[in-house]
C-alpha positions as CSV (number, residue, x, y, z in Angstrom):
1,X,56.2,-22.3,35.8
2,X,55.4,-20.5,32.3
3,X,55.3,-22.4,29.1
4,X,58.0,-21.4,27.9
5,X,59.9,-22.9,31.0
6,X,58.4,-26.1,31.1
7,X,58.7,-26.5,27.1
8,X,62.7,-27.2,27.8
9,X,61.9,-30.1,30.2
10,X,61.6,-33.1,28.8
11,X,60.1,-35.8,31.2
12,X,57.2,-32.6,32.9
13,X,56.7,-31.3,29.9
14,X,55.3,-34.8,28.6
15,X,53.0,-35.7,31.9
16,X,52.0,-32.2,32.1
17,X,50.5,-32.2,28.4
18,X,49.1,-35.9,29.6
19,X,47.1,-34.4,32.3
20,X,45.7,-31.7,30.4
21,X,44.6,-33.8,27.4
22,X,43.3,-36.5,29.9
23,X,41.1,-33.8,31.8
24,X,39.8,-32.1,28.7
25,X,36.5,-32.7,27.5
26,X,36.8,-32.1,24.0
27,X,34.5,-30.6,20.9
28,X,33.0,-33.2,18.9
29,X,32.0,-31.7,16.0
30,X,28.5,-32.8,14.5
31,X,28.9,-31.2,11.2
32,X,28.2,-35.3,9.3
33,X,27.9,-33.8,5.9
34,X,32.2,-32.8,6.1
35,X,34.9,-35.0,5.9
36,X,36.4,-37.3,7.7
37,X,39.6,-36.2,8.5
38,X,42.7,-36.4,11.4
39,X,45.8,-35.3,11.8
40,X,49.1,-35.7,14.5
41,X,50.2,-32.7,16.2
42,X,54.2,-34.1,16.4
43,X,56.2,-32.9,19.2
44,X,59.9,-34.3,19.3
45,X,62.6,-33.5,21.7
46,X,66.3,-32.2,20.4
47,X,68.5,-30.4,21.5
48,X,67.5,-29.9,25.2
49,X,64.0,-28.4,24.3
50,X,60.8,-29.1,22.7
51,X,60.1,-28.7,19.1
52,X,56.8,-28.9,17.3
53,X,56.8,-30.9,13.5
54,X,55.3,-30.0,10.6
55,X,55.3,-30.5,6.9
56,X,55.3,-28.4,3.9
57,X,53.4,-30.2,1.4
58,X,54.4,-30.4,-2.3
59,X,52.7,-28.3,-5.5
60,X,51.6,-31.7,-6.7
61,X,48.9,-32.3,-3.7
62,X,45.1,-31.6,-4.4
63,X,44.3,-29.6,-1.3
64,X,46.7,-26.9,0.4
65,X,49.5,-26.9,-2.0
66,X,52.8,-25.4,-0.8
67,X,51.2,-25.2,2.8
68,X,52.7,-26.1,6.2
69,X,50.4,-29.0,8.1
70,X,50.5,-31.0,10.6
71,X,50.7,-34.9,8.7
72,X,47.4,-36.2,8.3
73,X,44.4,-36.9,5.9
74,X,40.9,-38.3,5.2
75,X,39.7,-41.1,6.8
76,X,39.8,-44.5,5.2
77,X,38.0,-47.2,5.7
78,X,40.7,-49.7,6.6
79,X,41.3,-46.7,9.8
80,X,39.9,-48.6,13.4
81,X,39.4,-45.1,14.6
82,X,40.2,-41.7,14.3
83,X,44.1,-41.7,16.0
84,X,44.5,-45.0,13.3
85,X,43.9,-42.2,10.5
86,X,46.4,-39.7,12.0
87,X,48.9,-42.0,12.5
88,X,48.4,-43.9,9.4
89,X,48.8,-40.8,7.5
90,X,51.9,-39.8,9.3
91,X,53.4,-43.3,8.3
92,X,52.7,-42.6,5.0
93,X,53.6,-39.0,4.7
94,X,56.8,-39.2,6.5
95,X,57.3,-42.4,7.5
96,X,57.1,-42.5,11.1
97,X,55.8,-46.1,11.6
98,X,52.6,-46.0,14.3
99,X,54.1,-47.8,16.7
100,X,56.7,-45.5,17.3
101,X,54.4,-42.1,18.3
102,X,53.2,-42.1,21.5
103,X,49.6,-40.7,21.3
104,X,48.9,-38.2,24.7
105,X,45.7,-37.5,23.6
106,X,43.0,-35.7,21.6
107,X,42.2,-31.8,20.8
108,X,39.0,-30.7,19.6
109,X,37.4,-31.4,16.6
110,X,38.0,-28.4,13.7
111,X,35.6,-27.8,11.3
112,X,37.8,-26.4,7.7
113,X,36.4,-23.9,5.4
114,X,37.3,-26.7,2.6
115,X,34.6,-29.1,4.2
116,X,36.7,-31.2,6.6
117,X,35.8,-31.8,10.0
118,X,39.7,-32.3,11.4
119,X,40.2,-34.3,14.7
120,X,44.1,-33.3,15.9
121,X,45.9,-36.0,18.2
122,X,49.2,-34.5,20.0
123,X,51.8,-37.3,20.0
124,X,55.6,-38.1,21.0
125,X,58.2,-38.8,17.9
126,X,61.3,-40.1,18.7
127,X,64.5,-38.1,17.9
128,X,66.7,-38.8,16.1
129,X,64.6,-40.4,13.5
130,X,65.2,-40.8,9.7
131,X,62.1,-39.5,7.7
132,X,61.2,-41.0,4.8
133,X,59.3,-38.8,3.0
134,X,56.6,-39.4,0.0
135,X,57.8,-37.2,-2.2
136,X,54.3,-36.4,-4.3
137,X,52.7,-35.1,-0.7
138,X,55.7,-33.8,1.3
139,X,58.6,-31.6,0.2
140,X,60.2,-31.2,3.5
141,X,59.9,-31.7,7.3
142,X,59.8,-28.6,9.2
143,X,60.7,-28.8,13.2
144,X,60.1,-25.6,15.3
145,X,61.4,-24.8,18.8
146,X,57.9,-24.3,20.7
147,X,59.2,-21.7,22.5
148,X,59.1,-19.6,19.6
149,X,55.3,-19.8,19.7
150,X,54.8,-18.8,23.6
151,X,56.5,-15.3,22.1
152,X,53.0,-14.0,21.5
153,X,55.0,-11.1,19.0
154,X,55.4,-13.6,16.7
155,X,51.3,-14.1,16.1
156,X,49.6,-11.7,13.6
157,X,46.4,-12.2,12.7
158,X,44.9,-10.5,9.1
159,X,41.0,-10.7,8.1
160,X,40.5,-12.5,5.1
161,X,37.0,-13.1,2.8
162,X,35.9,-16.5,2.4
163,X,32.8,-17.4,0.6
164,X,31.3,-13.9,1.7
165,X,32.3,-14.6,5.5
166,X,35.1,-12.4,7.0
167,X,37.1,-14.7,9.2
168,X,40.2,-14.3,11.5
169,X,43.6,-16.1,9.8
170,X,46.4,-16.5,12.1
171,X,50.0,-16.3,10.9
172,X,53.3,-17.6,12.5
173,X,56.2,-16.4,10.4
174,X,59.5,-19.2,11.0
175,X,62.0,-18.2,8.6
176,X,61.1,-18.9,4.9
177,X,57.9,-20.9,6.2
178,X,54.4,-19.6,6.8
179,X,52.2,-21.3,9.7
180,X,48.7,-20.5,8.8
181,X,45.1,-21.5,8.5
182,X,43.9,-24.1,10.0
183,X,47.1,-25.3,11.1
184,X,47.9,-22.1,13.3
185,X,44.2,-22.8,14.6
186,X,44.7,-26.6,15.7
187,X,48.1,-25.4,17.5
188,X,46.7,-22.1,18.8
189,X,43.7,-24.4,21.0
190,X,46.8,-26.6,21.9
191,X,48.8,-23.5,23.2
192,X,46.1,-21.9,25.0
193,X,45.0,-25.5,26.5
194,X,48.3,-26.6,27.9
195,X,48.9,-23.0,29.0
């Protein structure tokens, strides 16, 4: 069964992405001069079909204004571990309390060109669920079918100069909204891993 199949099943869908995280040995970056920082790869069932969450983040923020991410942020001290982060984060961004994800695991670590070292954990929201969003980080909610990224057509990838390094950016174009950077990255890896 492709991806695209299996994305409109609810209950296989979920174990199968279990399994995979469970049997993946993952990067552990050990880059200790970045920043902490983790985020929560939301997937959320409507609609008879899986859907991926993101947010596009306000112009007030200090990094990645106007951007689509995942919810998420630098560690804090207060965070027991790295999934505490991510879902504290989420809580605060959107307000999906903790207890109500269900975490299915861990992705690699991502190094960021602005000096993050990103650790992604894919996690269950419930739907229907009323977001409460903080308004000076989030301007919307943004939930995508993810069958619209297993249509490889819809991935273009531009060269772009960073500091003197040419790198690869990836693009998804979703209507008005723009998945790039290290976003399209972090879901990319969780494409081609589930795949």
């Amino acid at each position: 069964m492709d991806l695209a199949e299996l994305a409109r099943q609810r209950e296989p869908f979920e174990q199968h992405v279990c399994q995979v995280l469970a049997r993946y040995r993952r990067h552990i970056a050990a880059e200790t001069e970045l920043t902490c920082a983790a985020v929560l790869l939301p997937l959320l069932y409507k609609e008879g079909r899986w859907h991926v969450l993101f947010t596009q983040r306000t112009q007030d923020v200090e990094h990645h204004k106007g951007q689509i991410s995942f919810p998420g942020g630098a560690c804090e001290p207060i965070d027991e571990d790295l999934a505490a982060t991510a879902l504290r984060e989420t809580d605060e961004e959107i307000g999906v309390p903790p207890h109500l994800v269900r975490v299915l695991g861990a992705l690699d670590d991502f190094p960021t060109i602005t000096h993050f070292v990103v650790t992604p954990f894919v996690g269950v929201v419930p739907h229907p669920l009323t977001y409460r969003l903080n308004r000076y980080e989030v301007e919307s909610v943004v939930e995508v079918p993810l069958s619209f990224f297993t249509d490889p057509s819809g991935l273009r990838i531009e060269q772009r100069e960073h500091e003197g390094q040419i790198f690869d950016v990836l693009f998804w174009d979703y209507g008005p909204h723009t998945i790039w950077g290290a976003t399209a990255r972090i879901l990319k890896g969780f494409l081609e891993l589930i795949a």
